[in-house]
C-alpha positions as CSV (number, residue, x, y, z in Angstrom):
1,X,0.0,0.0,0.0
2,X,1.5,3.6,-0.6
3,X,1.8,6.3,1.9
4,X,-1.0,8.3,0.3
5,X,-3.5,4.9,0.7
6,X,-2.1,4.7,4.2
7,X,-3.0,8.0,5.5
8,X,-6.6,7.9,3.5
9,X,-7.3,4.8,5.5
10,X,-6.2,6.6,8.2
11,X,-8.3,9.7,7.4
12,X,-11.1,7.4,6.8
13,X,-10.9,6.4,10.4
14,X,-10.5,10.1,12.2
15,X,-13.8,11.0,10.7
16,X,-15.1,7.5,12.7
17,X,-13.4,9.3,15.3
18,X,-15.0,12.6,14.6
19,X,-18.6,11.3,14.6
20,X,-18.3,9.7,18.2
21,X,-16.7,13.1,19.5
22,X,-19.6,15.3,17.9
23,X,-22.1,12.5,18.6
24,X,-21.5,11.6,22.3
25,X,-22.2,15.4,23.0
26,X,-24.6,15.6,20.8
27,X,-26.5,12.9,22.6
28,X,-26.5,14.4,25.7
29,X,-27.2,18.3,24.7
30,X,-30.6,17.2,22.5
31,X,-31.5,14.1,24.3
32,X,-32.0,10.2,22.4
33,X,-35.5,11.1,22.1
34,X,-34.4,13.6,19.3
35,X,-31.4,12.0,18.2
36,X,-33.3,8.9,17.3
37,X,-36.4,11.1,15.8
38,X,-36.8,11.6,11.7
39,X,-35.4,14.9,13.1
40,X,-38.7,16.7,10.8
41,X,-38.6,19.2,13.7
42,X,-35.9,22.1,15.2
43,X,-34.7,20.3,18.4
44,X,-36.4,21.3,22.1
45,X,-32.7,22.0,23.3
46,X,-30.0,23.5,22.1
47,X,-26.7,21.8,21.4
48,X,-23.4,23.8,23.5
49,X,-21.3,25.3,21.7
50,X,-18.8,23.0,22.1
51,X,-20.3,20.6,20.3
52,X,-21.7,22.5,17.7
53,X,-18.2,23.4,16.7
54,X,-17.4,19.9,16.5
55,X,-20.3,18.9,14.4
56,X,-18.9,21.8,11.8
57,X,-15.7,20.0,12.3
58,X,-16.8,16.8,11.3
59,X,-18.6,18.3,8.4
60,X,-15.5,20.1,7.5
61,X,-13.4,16.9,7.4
62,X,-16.0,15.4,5.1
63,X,-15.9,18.0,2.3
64,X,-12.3,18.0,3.0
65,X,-11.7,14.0,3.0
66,X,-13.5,14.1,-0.9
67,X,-10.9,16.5,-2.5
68,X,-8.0,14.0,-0.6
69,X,-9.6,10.9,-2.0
70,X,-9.4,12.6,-5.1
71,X,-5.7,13.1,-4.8
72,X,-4.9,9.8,-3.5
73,X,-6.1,8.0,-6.4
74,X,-4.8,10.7,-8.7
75,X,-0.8,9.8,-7.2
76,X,-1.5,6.3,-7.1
77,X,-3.7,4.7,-9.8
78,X,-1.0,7.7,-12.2
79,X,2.1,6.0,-10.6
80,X,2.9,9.0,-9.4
81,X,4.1,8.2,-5.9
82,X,6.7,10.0,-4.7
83,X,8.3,11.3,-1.2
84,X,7.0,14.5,-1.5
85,X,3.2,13.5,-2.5
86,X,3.5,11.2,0.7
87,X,4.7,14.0,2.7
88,X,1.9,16.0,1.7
89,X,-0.3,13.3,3.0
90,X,0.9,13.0,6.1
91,X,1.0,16.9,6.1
92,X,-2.7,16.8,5.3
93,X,-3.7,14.0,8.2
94,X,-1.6,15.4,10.6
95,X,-3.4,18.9,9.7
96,X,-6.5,17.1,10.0
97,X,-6.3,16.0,13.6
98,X,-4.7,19.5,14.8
99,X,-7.7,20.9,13.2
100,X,-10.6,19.0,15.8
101,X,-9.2,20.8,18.6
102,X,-8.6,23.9,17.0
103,X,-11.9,24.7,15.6
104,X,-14.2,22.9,18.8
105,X,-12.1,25.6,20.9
106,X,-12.3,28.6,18.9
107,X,-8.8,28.6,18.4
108,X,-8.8,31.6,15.9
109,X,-6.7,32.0,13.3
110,X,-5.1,28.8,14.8
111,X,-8.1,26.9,13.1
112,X,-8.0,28.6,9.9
113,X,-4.4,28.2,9.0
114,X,-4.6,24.8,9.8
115,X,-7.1,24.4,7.9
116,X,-5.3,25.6,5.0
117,X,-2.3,23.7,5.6
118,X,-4.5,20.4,4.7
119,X,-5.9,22.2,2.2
120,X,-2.5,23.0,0.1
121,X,-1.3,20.0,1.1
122,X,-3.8,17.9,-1.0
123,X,-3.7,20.9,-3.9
124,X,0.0,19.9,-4.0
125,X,-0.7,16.5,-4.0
126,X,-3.0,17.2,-7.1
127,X,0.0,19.1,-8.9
128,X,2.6,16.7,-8.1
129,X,0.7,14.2,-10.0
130,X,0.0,16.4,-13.3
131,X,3.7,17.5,-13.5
């Protein structure tokens, strides 16, 4: 398997990791009642904001995982595996995880730089591959 796989399957896992830590909280701020509801209806409670952040988290990592899947099976099924596409993959899990606690504790610009960081990281991933 090549880095780039590696730290997908990897990635693939923090989100799993991502829904418990959003959906633990999430639990106990609306109540199972709610939670196991259709959901056709605005919630009785409110969520903190805590874990409202880390709901936007987890979102965020989902949009984010699609463009990295993207280049992951750009560098590998184009043979283009190299040290620096791996690096960038690392770059972008690594990003990833700093991101969690960054964004559910307002971390500003903290949050937003590292958020970029993944993002440039995959970008460069992407260009690696075409040059």
């Amino acid at each position: 398997m090549t880095p780039e796989l590696t730290a997908l399957a990897l990635a693939a896992l923090l989100q799993a990791v991502q829904f418990v830590l959003y959906a633990v909280p999430a639990n106990r701020d609306l109540g199972p009642g709610y939670t196991m509801s259709a959901r056709d209806r605005e919630p009785s409670r409110k969520m903190s904001d805590v874990t409202g952040r880390l709901g936007r988290a987890m979102d965020n990592h989902f949009e984010g995982l699609i463009l990295f899947t993207v280049a992951v099976v750009v560098v590998t099924l184009g043979g283009q595996s190299t040290g620096f596409t791996a690096a960038c993959a690392w770059v972008y899990l690594g990003a990833r995880v700093i991101y969690i606690p960054a964004y559910a504790f307002d971390l500003r610009p903290w949050r937003s730089i590292v958020w970029a960081v993944g993002f440039f990281a995959t970008m460069l991933m992407v260009g690696a591959a075409l040059i």
